[in-house]
N, C-alpha and C positions, 0 to 999 in steps of 0.2 A: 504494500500500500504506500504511494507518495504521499510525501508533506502534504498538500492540497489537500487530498482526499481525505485523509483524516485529520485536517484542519475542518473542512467541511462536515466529516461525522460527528465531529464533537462541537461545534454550534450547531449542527439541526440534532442532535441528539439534548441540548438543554431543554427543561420544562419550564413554560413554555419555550419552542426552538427559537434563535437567538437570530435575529437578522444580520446582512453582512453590513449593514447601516449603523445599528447599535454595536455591534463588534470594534467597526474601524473608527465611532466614535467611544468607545474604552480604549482603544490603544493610543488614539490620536494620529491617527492616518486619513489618509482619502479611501473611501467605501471602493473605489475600483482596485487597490491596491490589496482589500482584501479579495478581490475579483481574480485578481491578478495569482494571489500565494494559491486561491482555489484550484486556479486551473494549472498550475506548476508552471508557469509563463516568467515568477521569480520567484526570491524566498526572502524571509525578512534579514532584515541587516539585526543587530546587537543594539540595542535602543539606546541613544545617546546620552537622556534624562528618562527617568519613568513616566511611567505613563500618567494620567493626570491623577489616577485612584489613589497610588501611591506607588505602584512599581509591580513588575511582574518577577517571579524567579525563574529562571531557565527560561531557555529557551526552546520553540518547536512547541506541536501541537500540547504536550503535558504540560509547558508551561504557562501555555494561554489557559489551556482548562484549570490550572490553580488558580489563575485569574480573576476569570470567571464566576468559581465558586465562592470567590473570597469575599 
């Protein structure tokens, strides 16, 4: 399974599923950028500051989904 794809399982797999709108406004990106990691077209960079919540740990699909949860 690529990054994308299960970047993608784990937002449609939150209850309720998690739009790529609400996602790329928690990390602080542009929504097509989340478009972008979906389709393995790129992968994110190491986040320069955190994000606006307070930061995420690791990186890749586990550490958004800690994220997420948090």
């Amino acid at each position: 399974m690529t990054y994308g794809e299960q970047l993608k399982r784990l937002r449609l797999g939150m209850q309720p599923p998690m739009t790529q709108q609400h996602l790329a406004d928690l990390l602080g990106v542009h929504v097509t950028t989340i478009s972008r990691w979906e389709t393995d077209q790129s992968v994110p960079r190491r986040p320069r500051a955190p994000p606006r919540d307070g930061g995420w740990e690791g990186r890749g699909p586990s550490g958004i989904a800690r994220m997420m949860d948090g």
